[in-house]
mmCIF file as Biopython writes it, N, C-alpha, C and O atoms, coordinates in Angstrom:
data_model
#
loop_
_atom_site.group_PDB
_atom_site.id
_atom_site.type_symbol
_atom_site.label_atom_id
_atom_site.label_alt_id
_atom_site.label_comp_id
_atom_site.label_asym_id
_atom_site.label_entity_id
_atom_site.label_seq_id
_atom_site.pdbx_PDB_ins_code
_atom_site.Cartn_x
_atom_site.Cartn_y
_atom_site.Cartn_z
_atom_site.occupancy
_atom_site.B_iso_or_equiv
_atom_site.auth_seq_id
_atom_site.auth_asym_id
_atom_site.pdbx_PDB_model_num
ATOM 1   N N  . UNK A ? 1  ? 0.828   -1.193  0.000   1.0 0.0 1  A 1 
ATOM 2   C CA . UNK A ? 1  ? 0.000   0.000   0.000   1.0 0.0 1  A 1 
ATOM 3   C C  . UNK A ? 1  ? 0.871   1.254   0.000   1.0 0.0 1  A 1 
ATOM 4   O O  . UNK A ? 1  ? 0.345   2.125   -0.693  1.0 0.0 1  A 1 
ATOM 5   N N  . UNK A ? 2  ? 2.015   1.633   0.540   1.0 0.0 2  A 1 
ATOM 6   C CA . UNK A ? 2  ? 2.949   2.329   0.497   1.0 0.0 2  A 1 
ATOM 7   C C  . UNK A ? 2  ? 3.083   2.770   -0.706  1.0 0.0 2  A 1 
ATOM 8   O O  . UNK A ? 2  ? 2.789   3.879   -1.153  1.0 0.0 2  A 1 
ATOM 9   N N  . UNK A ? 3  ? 3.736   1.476   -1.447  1.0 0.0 3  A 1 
ATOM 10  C CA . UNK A ? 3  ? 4.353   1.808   -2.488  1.0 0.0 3  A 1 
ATOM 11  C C  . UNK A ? 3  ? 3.471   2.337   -3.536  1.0 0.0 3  A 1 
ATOM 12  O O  . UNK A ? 3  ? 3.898   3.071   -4.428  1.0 0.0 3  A 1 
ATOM 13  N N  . UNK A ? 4  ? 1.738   1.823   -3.396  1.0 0.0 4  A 1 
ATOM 14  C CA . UNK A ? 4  ? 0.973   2.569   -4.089  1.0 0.0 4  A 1 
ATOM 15  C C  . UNK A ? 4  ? 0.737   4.122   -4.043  1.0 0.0 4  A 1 
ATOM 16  O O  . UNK A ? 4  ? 0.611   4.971   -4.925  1.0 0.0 4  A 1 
ATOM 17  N N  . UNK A ? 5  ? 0.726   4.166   -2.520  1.0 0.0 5  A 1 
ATOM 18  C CA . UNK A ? 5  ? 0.288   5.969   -1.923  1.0 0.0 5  A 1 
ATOM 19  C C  . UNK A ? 5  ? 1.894   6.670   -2.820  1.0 0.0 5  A 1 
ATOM 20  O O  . UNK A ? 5  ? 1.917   7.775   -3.362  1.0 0.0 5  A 1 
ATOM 21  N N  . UNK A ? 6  ? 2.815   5.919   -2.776  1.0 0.0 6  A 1 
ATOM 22  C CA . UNK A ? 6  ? 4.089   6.468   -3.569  1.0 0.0 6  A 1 
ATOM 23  C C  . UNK A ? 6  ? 3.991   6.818   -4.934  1.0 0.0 6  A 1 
ATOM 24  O O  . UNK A ? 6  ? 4.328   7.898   -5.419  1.0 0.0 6  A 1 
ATOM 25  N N  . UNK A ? 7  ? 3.391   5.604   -5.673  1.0 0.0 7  A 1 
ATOM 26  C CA . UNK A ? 7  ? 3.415   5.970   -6.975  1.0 0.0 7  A 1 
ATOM 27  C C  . UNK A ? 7  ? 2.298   7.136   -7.419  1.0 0.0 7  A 1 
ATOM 28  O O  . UNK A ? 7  ? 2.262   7.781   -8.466  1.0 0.0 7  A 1 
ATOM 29  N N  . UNK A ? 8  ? 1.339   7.191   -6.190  1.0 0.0 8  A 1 
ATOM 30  C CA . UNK A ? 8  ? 0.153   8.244   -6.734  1.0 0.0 8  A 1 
ATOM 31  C C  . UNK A ? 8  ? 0.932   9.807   -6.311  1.0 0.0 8  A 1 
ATOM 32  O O  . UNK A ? 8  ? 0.733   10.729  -7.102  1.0 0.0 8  A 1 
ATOM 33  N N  . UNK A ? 9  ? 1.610   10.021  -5.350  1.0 0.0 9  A 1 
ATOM 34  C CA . UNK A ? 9  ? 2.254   11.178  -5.427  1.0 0.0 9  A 1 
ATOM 35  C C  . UNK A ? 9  ? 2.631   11.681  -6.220  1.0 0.0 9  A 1 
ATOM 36  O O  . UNK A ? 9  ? 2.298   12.769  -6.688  1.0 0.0 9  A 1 
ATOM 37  N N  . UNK A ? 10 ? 3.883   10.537  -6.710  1.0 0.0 10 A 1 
ATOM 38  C CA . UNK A ? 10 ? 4.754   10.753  -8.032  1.0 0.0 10 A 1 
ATOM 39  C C  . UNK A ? 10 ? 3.590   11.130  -9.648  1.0 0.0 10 A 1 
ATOM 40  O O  . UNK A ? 10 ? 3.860   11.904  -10.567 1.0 0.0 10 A 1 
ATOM 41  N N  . UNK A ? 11 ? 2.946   10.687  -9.564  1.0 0.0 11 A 1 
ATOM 42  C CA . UNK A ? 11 ? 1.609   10.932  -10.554 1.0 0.0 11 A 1 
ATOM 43  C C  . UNK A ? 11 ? 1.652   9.537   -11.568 1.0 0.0 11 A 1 
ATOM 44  O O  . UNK A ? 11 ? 1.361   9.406   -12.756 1.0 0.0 11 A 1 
ATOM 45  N N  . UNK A ? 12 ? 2.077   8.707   -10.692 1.0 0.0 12 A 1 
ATOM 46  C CA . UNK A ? 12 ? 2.173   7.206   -12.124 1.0 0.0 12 A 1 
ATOM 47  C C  . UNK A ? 12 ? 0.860   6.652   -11.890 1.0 0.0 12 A 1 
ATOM 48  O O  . UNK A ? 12 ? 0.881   6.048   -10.817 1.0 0.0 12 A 1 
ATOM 49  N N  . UNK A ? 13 ? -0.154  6.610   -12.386 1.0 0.0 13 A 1 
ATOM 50  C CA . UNK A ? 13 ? -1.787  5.651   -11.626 1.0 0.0 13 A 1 
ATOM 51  C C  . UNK A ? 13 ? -1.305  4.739   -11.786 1.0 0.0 13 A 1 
ATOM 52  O O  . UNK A ? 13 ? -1.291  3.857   -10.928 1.0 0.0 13 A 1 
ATOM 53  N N  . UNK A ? 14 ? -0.677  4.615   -13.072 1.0 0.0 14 A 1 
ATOM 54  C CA . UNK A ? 14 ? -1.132  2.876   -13.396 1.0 0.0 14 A 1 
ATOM 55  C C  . UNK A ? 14 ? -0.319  1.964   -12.493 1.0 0.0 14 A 1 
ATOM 56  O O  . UNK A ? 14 ? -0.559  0.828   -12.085 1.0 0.0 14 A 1 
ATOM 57  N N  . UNK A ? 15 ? 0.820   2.868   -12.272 1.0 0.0 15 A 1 
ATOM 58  C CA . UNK A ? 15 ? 1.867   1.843   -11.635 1.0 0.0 15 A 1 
ATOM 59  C C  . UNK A ? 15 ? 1.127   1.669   -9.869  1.0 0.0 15 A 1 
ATOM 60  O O  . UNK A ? 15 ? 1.759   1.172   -8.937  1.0 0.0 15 A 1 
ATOM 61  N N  . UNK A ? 16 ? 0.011   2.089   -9.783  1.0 0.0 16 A 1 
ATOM 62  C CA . UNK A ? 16 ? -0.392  2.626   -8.187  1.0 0.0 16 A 1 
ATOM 63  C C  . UNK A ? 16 ? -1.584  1.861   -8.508  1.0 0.0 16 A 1 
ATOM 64  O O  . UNK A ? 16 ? -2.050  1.254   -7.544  1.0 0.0 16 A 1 
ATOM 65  N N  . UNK A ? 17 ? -2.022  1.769   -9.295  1.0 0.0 17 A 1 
ATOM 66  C CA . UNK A ? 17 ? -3.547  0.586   -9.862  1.0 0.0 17 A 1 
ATOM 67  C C  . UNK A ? 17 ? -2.781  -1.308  -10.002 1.0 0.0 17 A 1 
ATOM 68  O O  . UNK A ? 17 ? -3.223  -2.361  -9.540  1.0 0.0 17 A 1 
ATOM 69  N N  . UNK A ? 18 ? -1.683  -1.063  -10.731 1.0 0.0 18 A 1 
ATOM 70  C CA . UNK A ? 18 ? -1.140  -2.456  -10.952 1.0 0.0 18 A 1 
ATOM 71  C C  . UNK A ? 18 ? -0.639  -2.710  -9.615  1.0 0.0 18 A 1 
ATOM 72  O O  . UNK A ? 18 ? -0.951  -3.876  -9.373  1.0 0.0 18 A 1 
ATOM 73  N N  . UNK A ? 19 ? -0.004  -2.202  -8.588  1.0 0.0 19 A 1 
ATOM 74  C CA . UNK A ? 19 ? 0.361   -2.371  -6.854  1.0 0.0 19 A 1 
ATOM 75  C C  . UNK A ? 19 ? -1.208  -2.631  -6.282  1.0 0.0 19 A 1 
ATOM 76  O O  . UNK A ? 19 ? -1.313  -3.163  -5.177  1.0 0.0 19 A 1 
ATOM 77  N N  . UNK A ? 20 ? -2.101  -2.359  -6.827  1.0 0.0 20 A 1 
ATOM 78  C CA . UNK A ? 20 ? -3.470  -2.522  -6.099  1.0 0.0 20 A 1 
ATOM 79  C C  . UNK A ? 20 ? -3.829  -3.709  -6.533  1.0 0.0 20 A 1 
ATOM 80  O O  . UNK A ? 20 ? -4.128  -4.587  -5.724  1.0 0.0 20 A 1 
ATOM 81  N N  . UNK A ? 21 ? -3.862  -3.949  -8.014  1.0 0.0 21 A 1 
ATOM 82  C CA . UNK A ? 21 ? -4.392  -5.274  -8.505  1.0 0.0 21 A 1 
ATOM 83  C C  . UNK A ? 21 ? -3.446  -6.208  -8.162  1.0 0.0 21 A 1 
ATOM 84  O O  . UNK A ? 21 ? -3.925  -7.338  -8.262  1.0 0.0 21 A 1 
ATOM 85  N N  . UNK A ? 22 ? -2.529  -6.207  -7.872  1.0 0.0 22 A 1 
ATOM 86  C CA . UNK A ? 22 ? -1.783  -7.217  -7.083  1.0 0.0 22 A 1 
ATOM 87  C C  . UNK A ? 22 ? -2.265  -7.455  -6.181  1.0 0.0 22 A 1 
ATOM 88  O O  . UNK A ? 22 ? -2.544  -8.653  -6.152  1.0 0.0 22 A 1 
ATOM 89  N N  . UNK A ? 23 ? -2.663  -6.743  -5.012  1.0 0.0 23 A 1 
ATOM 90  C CA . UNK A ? 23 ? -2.611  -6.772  -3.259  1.0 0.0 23 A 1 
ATOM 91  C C  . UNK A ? 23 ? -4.438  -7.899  -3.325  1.0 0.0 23 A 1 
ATOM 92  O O  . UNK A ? 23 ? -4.876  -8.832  -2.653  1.0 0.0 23 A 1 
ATOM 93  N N  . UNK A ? 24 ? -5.070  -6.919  -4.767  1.0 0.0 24 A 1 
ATOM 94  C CA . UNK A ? 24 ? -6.208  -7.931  -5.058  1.0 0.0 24 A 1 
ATOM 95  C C  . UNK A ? 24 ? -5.990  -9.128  -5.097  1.0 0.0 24 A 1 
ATOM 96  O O  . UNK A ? 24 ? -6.403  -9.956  -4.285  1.0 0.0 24 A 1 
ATOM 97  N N  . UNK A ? 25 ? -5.500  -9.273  -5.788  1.0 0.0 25 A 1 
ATOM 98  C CA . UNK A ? 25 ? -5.417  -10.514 -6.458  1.0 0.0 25 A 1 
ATOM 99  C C  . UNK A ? 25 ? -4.921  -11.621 -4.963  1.0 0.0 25 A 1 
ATOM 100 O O  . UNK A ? 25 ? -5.175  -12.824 -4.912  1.0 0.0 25 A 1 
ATOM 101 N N  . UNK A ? 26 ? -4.510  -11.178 -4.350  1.0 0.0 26 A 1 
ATOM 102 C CA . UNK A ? 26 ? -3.766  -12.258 -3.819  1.0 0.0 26 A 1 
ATOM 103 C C  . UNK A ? 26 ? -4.643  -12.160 -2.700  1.0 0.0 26 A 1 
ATOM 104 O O  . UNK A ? 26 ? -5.101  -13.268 -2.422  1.0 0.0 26 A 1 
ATOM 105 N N  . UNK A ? 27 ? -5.133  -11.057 -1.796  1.0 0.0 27 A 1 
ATOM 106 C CA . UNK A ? 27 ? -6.005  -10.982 -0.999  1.0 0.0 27 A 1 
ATOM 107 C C  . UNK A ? 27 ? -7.254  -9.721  -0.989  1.0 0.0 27 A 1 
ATOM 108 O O  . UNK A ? 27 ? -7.450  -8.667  -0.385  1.0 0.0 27 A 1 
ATOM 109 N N  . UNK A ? 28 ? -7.873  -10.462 -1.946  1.0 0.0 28 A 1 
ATOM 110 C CA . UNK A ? 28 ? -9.180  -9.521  -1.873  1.0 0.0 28 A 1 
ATOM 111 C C  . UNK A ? 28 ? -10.393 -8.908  -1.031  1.0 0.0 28 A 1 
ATOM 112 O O  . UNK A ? 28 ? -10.898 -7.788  -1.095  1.0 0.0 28 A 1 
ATOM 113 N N  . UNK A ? 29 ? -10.688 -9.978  -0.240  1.0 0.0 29 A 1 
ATOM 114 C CA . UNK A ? 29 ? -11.683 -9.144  1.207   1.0 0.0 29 A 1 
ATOM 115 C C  . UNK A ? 29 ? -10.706 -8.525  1.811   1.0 0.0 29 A 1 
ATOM 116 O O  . UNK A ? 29 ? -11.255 -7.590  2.394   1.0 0.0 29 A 1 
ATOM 117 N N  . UNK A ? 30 ? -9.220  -8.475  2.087   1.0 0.0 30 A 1 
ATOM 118 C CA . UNK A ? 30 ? -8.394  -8.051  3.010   1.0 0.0 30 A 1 
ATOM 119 C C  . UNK A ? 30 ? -8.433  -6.585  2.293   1.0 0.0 30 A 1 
ATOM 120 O O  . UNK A ? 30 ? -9.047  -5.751  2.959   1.0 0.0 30 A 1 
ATOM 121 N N  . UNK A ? 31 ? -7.954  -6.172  1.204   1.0 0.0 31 A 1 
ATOM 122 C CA . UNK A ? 31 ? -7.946  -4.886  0.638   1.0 0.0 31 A 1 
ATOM 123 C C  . UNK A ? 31 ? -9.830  -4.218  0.340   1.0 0.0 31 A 1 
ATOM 124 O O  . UNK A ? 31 ? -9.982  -3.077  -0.097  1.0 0.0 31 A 1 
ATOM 125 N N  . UNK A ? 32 ? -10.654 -4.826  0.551   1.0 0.0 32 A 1 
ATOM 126 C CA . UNK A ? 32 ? -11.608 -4.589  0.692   1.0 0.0 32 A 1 
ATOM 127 C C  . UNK A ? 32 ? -11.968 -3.069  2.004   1.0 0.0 32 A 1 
ATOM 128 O O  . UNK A ? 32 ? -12.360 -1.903  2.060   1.0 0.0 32 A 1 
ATOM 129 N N  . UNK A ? 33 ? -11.443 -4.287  2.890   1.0 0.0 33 A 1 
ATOM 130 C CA . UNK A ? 33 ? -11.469 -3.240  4.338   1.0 0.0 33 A 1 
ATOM 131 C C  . UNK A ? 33 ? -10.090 -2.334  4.410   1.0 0.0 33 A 1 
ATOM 132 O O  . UNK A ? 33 ? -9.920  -1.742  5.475   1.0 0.0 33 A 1 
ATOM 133 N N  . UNK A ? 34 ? -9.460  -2.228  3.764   1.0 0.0 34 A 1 
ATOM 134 C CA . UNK A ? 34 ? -8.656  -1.159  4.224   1.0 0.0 34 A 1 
ATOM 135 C C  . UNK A ? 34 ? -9.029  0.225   3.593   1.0 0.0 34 A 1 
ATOM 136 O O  . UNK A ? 34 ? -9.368  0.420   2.425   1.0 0.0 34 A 1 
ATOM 137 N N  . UNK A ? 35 ? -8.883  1.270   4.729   1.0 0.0 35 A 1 
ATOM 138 C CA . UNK A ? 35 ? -8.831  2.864   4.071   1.0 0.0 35 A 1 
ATOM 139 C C  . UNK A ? 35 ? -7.908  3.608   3.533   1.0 0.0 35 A 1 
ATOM 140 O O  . UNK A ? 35 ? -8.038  4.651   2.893   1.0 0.0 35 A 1 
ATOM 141 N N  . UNK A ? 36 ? -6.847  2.953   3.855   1.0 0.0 36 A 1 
ATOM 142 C CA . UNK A ? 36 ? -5.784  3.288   2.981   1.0 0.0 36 A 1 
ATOM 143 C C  . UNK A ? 36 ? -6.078  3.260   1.135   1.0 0.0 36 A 1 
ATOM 144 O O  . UNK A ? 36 ? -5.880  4.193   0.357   1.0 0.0 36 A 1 
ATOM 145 N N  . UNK A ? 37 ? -6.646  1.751   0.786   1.0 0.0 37 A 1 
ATOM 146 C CA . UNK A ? 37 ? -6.791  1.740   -0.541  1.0 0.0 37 A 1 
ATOM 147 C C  . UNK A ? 37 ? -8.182  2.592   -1.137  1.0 0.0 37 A 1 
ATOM 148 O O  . UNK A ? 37 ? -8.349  2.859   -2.327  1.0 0.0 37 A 1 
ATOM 149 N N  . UNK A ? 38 ? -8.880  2.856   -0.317  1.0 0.0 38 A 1 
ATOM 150 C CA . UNK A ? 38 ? -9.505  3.834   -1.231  1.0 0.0 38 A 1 
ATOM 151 C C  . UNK A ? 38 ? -9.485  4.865   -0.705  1.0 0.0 38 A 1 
ATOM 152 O O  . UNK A ? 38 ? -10.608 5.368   -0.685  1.0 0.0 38 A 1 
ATOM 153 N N  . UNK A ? 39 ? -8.202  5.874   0.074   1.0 0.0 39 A 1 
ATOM 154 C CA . UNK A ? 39 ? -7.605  6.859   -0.432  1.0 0.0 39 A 1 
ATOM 155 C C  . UNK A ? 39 ? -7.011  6.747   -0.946  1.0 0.0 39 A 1 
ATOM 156 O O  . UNK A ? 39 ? -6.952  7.822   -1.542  1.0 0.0 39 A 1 
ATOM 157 N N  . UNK A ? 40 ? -6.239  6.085   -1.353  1.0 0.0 40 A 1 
ATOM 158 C CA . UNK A ? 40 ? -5.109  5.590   -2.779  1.0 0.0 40 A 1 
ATOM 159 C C  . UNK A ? 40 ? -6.241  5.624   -4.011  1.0 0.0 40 A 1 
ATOM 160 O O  . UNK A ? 40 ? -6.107  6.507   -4.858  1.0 0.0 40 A 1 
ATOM 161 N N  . UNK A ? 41 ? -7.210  4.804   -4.113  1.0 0.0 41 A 1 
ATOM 162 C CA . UNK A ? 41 ? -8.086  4.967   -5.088  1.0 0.0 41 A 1 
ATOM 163 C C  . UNK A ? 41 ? -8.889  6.420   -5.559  1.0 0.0 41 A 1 
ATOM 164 O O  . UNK A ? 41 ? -9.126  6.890   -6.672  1.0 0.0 41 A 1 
ATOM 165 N N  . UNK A ? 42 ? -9.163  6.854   -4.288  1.0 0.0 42 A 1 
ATOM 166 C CA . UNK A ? 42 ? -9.732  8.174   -4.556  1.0 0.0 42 A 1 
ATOM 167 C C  . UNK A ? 42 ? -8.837  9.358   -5.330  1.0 0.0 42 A 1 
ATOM 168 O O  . UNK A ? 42 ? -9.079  10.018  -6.341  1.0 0.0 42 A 1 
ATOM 169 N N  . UNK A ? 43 ? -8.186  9.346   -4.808  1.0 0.0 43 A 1 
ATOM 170 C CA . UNK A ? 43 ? -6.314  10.268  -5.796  1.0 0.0 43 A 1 
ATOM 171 C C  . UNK A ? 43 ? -6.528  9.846   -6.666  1.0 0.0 43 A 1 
ATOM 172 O O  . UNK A ? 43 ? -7.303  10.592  -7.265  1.0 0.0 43 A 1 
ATOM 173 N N  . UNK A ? 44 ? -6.289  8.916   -7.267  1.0 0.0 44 A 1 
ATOM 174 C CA . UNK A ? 44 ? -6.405  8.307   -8.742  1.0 0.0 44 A 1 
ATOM 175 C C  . UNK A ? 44 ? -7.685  8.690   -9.630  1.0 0.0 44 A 1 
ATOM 176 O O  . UNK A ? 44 ? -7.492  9.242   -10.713 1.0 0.0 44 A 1 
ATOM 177 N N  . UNK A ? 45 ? -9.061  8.393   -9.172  1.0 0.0 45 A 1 
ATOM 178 C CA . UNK A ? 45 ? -10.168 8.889   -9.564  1.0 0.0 45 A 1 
ATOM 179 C C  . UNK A ? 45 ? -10.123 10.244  -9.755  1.0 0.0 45 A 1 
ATOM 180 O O  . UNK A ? 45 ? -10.834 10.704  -10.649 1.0 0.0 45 A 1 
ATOM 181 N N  . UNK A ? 46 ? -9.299  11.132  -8.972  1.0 0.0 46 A 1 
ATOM 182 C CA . UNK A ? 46 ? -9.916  12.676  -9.110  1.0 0.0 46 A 1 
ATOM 183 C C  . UNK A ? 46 ? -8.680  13.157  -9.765  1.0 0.0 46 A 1 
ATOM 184 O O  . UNK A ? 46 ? -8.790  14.263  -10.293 1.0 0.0 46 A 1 
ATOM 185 N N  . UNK A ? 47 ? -7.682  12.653  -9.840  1.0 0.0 47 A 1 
ATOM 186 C CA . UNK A ? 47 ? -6.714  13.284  -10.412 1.0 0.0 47 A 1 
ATOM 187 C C  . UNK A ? 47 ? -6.117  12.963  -11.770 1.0 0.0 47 A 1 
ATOM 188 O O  . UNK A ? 47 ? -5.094  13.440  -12.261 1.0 0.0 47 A 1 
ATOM 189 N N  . UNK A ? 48 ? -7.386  11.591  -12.554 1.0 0.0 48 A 1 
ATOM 190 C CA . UNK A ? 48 ? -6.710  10.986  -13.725 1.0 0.0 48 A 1 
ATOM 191 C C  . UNK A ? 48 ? -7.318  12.366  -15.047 1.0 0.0 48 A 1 
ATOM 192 O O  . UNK A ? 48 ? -8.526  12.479  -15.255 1.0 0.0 48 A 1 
ATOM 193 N N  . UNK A ? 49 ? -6.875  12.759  -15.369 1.0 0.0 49 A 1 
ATOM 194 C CA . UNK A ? 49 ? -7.135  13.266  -16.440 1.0 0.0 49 A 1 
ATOM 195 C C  . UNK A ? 49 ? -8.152  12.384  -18.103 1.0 0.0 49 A 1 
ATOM 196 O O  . UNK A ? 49 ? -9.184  12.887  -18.547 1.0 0.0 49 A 1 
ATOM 197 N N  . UNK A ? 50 ? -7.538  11.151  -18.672 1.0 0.0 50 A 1 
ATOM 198 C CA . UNK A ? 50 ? -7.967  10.505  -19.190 1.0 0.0 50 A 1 
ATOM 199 C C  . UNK A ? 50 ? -9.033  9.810   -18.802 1.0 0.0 50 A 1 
ATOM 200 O O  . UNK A ? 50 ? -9.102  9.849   -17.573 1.0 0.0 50 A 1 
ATOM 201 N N  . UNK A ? 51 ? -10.132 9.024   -19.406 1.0 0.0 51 A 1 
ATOM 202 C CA . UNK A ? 51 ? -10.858 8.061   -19.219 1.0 0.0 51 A 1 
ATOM 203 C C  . UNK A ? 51 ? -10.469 7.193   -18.559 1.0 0.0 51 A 1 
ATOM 204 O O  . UNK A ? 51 ? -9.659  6.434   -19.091 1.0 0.0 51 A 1 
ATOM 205 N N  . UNK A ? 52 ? -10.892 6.923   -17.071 1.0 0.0 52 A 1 
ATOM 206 C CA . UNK A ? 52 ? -10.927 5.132   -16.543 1.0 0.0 52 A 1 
ATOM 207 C C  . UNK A ? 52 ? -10.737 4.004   -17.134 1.0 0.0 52 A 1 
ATOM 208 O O  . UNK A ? 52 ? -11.619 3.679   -17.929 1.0 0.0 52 A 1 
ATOM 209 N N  . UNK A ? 53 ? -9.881  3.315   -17.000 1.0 0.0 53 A 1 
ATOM 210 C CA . UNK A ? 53 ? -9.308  1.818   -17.295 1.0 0.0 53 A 1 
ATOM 211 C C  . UNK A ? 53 ? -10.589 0.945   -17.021 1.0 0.0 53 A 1 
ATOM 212 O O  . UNK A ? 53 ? -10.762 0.878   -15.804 1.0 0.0 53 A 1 
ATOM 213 N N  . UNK A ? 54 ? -11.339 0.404   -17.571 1.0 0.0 54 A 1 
ATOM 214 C CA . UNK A ? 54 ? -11.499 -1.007  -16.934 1.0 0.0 54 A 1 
ATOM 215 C C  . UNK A ? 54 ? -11.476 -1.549  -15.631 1.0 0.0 54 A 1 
ATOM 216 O O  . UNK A ? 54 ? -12.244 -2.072  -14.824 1.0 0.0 54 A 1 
ATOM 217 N N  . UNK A ? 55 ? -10.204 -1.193  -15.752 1.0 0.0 55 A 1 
ATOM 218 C CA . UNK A ? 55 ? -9.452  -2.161  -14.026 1.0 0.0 55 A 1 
ATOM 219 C C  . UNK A ? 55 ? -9.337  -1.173  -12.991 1.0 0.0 55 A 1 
ATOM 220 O O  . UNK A ? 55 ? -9.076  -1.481  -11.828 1.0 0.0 55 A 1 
ATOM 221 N N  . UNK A ? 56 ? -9.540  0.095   -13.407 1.0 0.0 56 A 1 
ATOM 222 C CA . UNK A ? 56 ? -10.018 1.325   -12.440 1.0 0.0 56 A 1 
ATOM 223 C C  . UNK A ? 56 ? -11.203 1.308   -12.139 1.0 0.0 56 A 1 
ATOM 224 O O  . UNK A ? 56 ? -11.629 1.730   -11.064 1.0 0.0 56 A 1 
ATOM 225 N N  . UNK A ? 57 ? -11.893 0.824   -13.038 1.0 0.0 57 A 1 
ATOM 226 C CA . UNK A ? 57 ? -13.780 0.868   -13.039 1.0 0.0 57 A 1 
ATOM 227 C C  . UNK A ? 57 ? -13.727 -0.031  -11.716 1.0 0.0 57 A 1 
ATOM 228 O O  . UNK A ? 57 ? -14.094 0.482   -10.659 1.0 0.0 57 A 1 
ATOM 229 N N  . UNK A ? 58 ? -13.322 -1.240  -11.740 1.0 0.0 58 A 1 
ATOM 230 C CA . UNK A ? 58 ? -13.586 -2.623  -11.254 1.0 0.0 58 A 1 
ATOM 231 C C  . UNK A ? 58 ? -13.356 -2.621  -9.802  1.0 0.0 58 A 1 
ATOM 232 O O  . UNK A ? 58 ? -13.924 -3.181  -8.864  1.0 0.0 58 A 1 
ATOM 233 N N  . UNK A ? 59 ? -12.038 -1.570  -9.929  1.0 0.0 59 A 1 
ATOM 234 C CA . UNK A ? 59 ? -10.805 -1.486  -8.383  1.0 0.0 59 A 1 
ATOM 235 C C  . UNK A ? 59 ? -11.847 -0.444  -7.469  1.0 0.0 59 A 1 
ATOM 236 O O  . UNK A ? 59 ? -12.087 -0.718  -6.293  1.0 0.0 59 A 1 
ATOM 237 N N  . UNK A ? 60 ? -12.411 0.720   -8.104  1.0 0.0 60 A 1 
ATOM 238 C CA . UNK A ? 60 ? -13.158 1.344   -7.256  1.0 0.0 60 A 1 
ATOM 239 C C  . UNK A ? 60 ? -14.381 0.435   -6.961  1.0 0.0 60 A 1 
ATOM 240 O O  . UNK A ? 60 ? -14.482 0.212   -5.755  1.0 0.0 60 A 1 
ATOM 241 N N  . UNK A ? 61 ? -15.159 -0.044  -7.580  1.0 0.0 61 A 1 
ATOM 242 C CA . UNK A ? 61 ? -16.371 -0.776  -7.458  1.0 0.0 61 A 1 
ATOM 243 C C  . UNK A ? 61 ? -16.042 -1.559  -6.335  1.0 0.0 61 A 1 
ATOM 244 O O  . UNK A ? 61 ? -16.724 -1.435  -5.318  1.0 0.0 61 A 1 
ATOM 245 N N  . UNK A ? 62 ? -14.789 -2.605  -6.378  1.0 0.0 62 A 1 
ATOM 246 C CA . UNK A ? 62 ? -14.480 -3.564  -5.512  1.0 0.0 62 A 1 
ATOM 247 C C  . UNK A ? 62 ? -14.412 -3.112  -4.173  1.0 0.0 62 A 1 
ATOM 248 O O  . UNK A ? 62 ? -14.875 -3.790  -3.256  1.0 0.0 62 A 1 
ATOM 249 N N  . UNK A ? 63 ? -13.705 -1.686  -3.941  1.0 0.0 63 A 1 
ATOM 250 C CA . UNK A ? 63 ? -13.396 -0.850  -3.024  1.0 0.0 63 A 1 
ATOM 251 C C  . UNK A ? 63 ? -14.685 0.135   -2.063  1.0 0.0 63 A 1 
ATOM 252 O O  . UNK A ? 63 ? -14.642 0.584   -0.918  1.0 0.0 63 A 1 
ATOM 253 N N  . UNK A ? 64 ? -15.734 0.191   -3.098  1.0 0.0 64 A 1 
ATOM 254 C CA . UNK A ? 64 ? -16.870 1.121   -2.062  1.0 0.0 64 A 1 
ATOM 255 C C  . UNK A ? 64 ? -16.359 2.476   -2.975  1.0 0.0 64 A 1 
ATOM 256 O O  . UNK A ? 64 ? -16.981 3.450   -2.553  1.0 0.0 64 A 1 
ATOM 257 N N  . UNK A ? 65 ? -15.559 2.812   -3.937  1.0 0.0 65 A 1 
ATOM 258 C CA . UNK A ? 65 ? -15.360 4.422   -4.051  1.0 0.0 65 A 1 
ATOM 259 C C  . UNK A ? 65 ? -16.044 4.428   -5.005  1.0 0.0 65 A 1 
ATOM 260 O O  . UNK A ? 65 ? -16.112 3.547   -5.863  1.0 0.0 65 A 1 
ATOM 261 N N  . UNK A ? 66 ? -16.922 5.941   -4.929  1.0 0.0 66 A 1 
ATOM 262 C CA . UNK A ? 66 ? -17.638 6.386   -6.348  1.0 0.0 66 A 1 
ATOM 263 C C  . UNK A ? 66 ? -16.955 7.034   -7.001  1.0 0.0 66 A 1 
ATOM 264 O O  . UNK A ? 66 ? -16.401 7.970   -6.426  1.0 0.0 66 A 1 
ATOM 265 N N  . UNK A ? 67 ? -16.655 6.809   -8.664  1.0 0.0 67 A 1 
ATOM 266 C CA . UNK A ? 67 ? -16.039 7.224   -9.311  1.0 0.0 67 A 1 
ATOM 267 C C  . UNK A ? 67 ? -16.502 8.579   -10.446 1.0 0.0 67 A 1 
ATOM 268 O O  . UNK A ? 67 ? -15.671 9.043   -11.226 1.0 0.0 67 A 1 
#
């Protein structure tokens, strides 16, 4: 989660979405409950300039954040 809140500073999403879909992938109700990831998610949502990924759509949905 660090290294995600890191890459969203730096302004990389994707590299801060692919650190998320990892942490998914391997434990999904666990990143469910954390608030860390959807303030990590929320940065990303308000600060992407382009259209939502897919896997941004999915990561907030999974997460509780409205996008």
């Amino acid at each position: 989660m660090d290294v995600a809140k890191a890459h969203v500073l730096l302004g990389s999403h994707q590299d801060a979405m692919d650190e998320l879909t990892g942490i998914k992938a391997s434990s999904p109700e666990w990143l469910k409950h954390q608030s860390m990831a959807r303030r990590i998610m929320r940065e990303i949502l308000g600060n992407r300039k382009r259209t939502l990924t897919q896997d941004m759509r999915e990561m907030a949905s999974h997460l509780g954040v409205a996008g």
